[in-house]
N, C-alpha and C positions, 0 to 999 in steps of 0.2 A: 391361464392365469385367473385365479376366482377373486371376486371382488371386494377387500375385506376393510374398505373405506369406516365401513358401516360400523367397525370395532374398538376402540377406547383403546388408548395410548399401551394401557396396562395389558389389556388382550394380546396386544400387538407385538409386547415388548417378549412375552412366552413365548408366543406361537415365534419369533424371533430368534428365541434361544436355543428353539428345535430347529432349524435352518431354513426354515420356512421363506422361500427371497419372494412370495405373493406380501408377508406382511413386512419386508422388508421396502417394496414397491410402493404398498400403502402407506408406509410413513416417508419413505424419500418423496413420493406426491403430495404430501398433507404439508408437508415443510420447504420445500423444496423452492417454490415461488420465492416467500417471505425470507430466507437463506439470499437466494440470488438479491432481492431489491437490496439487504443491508450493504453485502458485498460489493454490490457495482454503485451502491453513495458511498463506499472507502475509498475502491480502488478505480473507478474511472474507468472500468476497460471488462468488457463484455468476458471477452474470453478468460482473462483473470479472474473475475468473479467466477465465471463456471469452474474454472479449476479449481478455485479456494472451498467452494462451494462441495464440490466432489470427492475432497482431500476431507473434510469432515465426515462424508455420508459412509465414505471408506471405512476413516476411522469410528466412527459407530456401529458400523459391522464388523469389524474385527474385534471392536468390545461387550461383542455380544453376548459372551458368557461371563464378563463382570457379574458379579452383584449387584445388584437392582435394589434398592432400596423401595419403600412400600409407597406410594406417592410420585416416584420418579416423575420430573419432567422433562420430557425428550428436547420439548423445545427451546427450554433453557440449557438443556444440554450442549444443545448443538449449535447454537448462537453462542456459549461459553466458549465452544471449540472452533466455531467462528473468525470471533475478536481474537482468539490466540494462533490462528492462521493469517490472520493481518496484520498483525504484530508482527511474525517471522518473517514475513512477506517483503515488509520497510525494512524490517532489518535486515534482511538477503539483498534487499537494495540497494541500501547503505553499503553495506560491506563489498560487496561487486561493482560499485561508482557508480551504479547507472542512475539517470534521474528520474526521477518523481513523478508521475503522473498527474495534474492538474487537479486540484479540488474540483469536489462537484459544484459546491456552492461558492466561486471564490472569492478571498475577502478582498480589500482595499488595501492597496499598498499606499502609505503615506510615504510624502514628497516634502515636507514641511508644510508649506501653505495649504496645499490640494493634495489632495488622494488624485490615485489614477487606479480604474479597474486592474487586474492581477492578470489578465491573458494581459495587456499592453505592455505594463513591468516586464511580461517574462519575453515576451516576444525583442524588446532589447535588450533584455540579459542575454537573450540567444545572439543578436545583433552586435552587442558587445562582444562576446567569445570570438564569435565570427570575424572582426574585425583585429583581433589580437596577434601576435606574433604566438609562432606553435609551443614554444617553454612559458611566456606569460600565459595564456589560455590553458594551458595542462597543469599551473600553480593554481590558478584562479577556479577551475573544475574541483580541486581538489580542497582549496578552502572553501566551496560551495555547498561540496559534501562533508564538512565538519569535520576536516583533519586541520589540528593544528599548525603554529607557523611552525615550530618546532619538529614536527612528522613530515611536513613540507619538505623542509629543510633537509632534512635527510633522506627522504624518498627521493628528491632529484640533484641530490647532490650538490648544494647550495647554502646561502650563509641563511640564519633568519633573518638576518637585517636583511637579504636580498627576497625572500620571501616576503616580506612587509611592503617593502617597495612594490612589487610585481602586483600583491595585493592593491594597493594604492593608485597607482595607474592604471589596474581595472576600474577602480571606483570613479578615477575623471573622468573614462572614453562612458563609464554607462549613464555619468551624470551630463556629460556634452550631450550626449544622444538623449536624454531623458527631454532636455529644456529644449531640445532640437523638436521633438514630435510632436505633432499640431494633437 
């Protein structure tokens, strides 16, 4: 492998065109860091970043024989195709139910009076589900992830007004348990 650190974006992005994977190396090194830190303050989780991370460097070699324009910036490139791999990411989440992965930085969830840190909040949201009967806890999962009462409703075979309810008595067992926790 020769060492082509030493060459300008634009050198890089030629010698790249001819199939060159030494200058392809040198720009997955030069970016590659600064790619991961954005990634893993999105996504909370090492290995997910590496792959969000790798799903662009992919897609930038495969777009090797684009057009290039005179100026190109790789690195705005590849942070563009970044944020649009984190985007499909939440939305591949969203859509398969799974939950969320933690802020890195997380905010304050308000309680009316007081806030409470956001790992505390979630840890009785978890606590809550936990403590539910298995049809309330599978309605309340599913208004968590942002289906309506109305998609509720007919996802499990049930009225909306029964939906609302089941809704609703989530909200007392997570409000007992909220005023419960020292």
């Amino acid at each position: 492998m020769t060492n082509l650190s030493h060459l300008t974006d634009g050198e890089l992005i030629e010698l790249l065109k001819a199939d060159n994977m030494d200058a392809f190396s040198a720009i997955r090194e030069r970016y590659r860091k600064a790619l991961l830190l954005h990634a893993f303050g999105q996504v909370n989780n090492e290995q997910e970043a590496q792959w969000l991370v790798n799903t662009c460097l992919v897609s930038f070699w495969n777009r090797r024989y684009d057009h290039v324009p005179e100026g190109f910036n790789i690195s705005a490139y590849l942070h563009k195709c970044l944020k649009n791999a984190i985007f499909h990411y939440y939305k591949d989440l969203k859509r398969h139910n799974k939950t969320f992965p933690p802020c890195s930085t997380p905010p304050e969830v308000e309680t009316g009076a007081e806030s409470i840190p956001y790992e505390k909040a979630m840890a009785i949201l978890d606590k809550t589900f936990a403590l539910l009967p298995e049809k309330i806890r599978q309605v309340a999962v599913a208004r968590y992830m942002g289906q309506t009462h109305k998609e509720i409703a007919i996802a499990f075979g049930i009225s909306e007004k029964t939906s609302i309810r089941y809704i609703e008595a989530t909200k007392k067992v997570f409000i007992d348990l909220l005023h419960k926790a020292p």
